[in-house]
C-alpha positions in Angstrom: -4.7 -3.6 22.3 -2.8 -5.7 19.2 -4.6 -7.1 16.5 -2.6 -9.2 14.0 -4.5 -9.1 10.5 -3.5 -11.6 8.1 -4.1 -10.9 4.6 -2.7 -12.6 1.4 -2.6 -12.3 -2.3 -2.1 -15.1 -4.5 -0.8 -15.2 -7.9 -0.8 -18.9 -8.7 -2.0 -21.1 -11.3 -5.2 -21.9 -10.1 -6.1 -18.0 -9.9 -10.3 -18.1 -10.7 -11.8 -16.4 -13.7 -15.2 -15.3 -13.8 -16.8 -14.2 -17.1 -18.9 -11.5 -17.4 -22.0 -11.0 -19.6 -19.8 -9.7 -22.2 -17.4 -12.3 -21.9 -14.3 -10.3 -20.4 -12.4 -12.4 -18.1 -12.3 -11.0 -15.0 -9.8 -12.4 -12.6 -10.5 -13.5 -9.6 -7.2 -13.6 -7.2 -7.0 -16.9 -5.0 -6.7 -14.4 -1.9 -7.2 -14.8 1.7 -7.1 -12.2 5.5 -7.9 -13.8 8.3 -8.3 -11.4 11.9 -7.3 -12.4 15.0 -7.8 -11.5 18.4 -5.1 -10.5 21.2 -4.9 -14.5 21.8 -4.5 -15.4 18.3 -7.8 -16.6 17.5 -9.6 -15.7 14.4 -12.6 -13.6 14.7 -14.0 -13.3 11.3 -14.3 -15.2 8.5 -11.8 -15.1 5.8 -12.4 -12.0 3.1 -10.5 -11.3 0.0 -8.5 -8.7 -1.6 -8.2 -7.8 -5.3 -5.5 -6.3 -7.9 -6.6 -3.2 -9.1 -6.6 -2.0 -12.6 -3.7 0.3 -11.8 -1.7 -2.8 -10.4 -2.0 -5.0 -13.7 -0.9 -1.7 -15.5 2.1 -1.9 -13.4 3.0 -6.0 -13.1 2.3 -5.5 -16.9 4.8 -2.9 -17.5 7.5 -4.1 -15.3 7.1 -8.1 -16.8 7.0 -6.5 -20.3 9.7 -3.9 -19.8 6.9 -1.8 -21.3 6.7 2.2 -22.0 6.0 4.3 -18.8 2.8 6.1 -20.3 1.3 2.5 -20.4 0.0 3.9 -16.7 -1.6 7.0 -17.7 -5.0 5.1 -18.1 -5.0 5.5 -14.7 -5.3 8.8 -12.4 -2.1 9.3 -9.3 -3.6 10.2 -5.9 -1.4 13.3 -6.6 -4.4 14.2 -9.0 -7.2 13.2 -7.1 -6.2 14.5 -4.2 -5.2 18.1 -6.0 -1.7 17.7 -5.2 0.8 16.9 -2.6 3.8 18.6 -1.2 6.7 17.8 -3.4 4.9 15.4 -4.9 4.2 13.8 -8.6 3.1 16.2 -10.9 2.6 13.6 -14.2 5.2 14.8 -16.1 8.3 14.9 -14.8 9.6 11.7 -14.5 13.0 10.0 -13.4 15.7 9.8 -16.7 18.0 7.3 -17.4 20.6 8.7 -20.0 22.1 6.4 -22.5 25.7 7.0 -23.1 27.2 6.4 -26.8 30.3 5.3 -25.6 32.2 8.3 -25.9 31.5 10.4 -23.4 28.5 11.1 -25.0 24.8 10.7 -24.5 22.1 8.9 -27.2 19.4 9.9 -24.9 17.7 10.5 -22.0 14.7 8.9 -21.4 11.8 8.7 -19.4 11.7 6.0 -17.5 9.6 4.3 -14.5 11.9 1.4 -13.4 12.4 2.6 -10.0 8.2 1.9 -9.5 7.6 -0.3 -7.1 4.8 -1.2 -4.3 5.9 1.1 -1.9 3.4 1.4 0.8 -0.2 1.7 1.7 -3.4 3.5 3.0 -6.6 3.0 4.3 -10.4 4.3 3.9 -13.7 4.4 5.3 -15.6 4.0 2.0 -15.7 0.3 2.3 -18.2 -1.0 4.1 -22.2 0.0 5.8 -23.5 0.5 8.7 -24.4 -3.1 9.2 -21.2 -5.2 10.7 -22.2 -7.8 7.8 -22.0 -4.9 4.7 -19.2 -5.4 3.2 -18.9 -4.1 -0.2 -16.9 -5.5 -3.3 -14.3 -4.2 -4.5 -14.5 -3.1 -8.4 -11.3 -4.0 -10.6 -11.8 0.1 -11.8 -11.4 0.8 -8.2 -9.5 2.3 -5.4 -10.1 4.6 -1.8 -11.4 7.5 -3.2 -10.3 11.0 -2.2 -13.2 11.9 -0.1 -12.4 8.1 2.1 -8.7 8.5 2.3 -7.7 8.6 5.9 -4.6 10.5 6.8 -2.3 8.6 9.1 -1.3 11.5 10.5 -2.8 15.2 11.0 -0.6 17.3 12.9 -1.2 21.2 13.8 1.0 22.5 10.8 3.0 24.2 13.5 3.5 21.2 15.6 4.3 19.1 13.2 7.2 16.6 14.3 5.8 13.4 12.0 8.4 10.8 11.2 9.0 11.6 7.5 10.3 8.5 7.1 7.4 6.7 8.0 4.8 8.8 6.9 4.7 9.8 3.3 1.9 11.6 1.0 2.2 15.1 2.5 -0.1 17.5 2.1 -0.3 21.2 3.4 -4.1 22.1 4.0 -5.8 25.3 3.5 -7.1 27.0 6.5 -9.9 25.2 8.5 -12.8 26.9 9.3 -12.1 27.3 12.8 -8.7 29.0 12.2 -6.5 26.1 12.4 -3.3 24.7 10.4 -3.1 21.8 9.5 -0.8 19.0 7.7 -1.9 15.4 6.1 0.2 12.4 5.9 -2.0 9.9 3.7 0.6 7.2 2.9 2.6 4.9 5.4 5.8 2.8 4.2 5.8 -0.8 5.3 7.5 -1.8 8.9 9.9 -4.7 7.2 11.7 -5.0 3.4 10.5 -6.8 1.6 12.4 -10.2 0.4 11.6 -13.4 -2.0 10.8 -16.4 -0.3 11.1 -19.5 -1.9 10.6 -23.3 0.5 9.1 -26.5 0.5 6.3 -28.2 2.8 9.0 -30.1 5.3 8.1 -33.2 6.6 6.5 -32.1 9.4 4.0 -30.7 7.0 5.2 -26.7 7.5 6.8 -24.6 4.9 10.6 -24.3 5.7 12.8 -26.0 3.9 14.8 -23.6 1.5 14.3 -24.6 -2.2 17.5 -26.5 -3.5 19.1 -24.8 -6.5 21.0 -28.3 -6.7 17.8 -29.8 -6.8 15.2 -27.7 -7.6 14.3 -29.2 -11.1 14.6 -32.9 -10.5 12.8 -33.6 -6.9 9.8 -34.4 -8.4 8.7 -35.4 -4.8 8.3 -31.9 -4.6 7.8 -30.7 -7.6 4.2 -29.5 -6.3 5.0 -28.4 -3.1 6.5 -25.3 -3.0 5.8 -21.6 -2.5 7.0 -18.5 -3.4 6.0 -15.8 -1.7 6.6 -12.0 0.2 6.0 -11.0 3.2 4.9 -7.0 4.3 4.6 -5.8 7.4 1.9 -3.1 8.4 1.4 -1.2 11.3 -1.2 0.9 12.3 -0.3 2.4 15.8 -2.5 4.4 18.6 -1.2 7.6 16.8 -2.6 6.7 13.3 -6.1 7.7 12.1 -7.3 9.6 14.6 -6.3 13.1 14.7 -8.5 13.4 11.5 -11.4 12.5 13.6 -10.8 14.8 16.5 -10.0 17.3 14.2 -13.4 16.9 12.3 -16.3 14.5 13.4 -15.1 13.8 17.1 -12.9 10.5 17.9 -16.2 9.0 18.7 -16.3 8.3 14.8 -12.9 7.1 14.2 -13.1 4.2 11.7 -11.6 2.4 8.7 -12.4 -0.3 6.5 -10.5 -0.4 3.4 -6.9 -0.8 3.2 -5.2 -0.7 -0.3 -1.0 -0.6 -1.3 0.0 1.7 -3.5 3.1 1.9 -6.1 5.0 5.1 -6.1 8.9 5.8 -7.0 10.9 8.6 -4.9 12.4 11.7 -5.4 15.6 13.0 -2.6 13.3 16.4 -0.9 15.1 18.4 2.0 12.9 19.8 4.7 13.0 21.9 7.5 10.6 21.3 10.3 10.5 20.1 13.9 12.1 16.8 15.4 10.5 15.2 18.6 12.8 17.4 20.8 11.0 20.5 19.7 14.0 21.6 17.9 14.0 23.0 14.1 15.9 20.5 12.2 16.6 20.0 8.2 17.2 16.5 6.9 16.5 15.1 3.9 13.6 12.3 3.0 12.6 10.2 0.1 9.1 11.9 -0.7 6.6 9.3 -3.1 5.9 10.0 -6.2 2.9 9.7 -8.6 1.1 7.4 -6.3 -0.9 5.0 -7.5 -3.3 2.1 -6.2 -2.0 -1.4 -6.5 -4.9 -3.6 -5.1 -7.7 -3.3 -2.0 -9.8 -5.3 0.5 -12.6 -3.8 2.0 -13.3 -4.9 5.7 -16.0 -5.1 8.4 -15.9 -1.5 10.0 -12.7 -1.7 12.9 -13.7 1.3 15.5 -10.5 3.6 15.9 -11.7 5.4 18.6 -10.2 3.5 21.5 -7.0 5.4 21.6 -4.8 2.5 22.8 -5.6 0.4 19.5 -2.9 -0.4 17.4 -3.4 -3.0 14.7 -0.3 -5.1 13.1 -0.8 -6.7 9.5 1.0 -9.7 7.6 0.3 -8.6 4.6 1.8 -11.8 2.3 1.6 -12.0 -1.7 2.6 -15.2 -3.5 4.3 -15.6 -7.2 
């Protein structure tokens, strides 16, 4: 069964600010996910998602062209989750080496540039046992350790996961009942990403390509265009569930939070199985010091029917 869920984040002049006792504005994102059914009808009520503290560190520093440590405020999943394989360890960073001009280097500095919004995950800390009991989402918020769901949990000798696709690694110790196993808690998204920039056509869609000819003097539409990116998520029949089975029984397969993270990548090569059976060494771009960039929290979806998959628009506008 396909689900399309639609969710957007808006970052447009009318965002809503809500003042708190202190007076701190707090903002309050213009945001909108609507669900829909196999026949394209909506079946809940439109929720909202929110920009995490993380993510304003981030939009901050990459506006500003600010210092890298401006994100240390905020803990890496690579921390909270007591490390990953290969992953971020908060030092180490990527360098970029300023050369004097003689063959010569100034320096060689730290630097975050290659930080982007990468990919995503979801949770099950999110929401009650009522339908109805939702919770808010907190600014100083994300899916905690103990509600990240892995994507994937393979046998750690069986493990053939697309390493591509799956990222967030994480060799586990020993389970109680003897076995092995491997978590993948990050997935990357299914499309890349690209600017999109139109008017309202006269049929009253969005299609009509902005005008660079134009673009500051039709004041006909001066006030009716968007600007805007789309991300594709997937979560497929083999996501989320091995966890359960693993643990608590596919009976209990759930999720309802779903938050995308920012990470950069470092070049890893890897020896392990390809879907053939075969032992095979390639080379994958693992993520590094993950972070949180924003989160809705949804009415609990069930996981446990095995033929659920569950496709996401996922679209923020500028």
């Amino acid at each position: 069964m396909n689900k399309l869920k639609h969710v957007s984040d808006m970052y447009r002049t009318n965002d809503k600010f809500e003042f708190t006792p202190s007076g701190i504005a707090v903002p309050r994102i213009n945001s909108k996910i609507e669900f829909f059914n196999d026949s394209g009808e909506r079946i809940w009520e439109p929720l909202h998602n929110k920009t995490l503290i993380a993510g304003s560190g981030l939009t901050a520093m990459k506006l500003f062209n600010l210092n890298r440590n401006v994100l240390d405020n905020t803990p890496t999943y690579e921390t909270m989750l007591n490390g990953l394989d290969n992953g971020g360890n908060g030092s180490t960073f990527p360098t970029v080496v300023i050369d004097d001009g003689h063959g010569g280097t100034i320096t060689a500095v730290s630097d975050e540039s290659q930080r982007k919004i990468i990919g995503f995950c979801v949770g099950q800390g999110g929401a009650g046992l009522d339908i109805s009991d939702v919770f808010d989402v907190k600014y100083c918020d994300c899916i905690s350790a103990d509600n990240l769901i892995p994507f994937r949990y393979p046998l750690a000798n069986a493990d053939d996961v697309d390493e591509n696709v799956y990222k967030g690694k994480k060799t586990l110790p020993t389970l109680d009942n003897g076995q092995n196993r491997v978590a993948y808690y990050f997935k990357t998204f299914s499309n890349t990403p690209n600017l999109v920039q139109n008017y309202v056509s006269s049929i009253g869609s969005f299609s009509d390509s902005v005008n660079p000819a134009t673009v500051y003097t039709d004041t006909a539409s001066a006030d009716k265009a968007q600007s805007y990116v789309e991300l594709h998520l997937k979560i497929t029949k083999d996501d989320c569930r091995e966890f359960f089975i693993a643990h608590k029984g596919i009976e209990n397969a759930k999720i309802n939070q779903l938050s995308l993270v920012s990470a950069w990548t470092k070049t890893v090569t890897v020896t392990k199985l390809d879907k053939a059976g075969n032992m095979r060494t390639d080379t994958y771009e693992y993520f590094q010091d993950i972070r949180p960039f924003s989160m809705v929290n949804i009415a609990t979806e069930i996981m446990s029917d095995i033929s659920k998959s569950i496709s996401i628009l996922y679209t923020l506008y500028f």
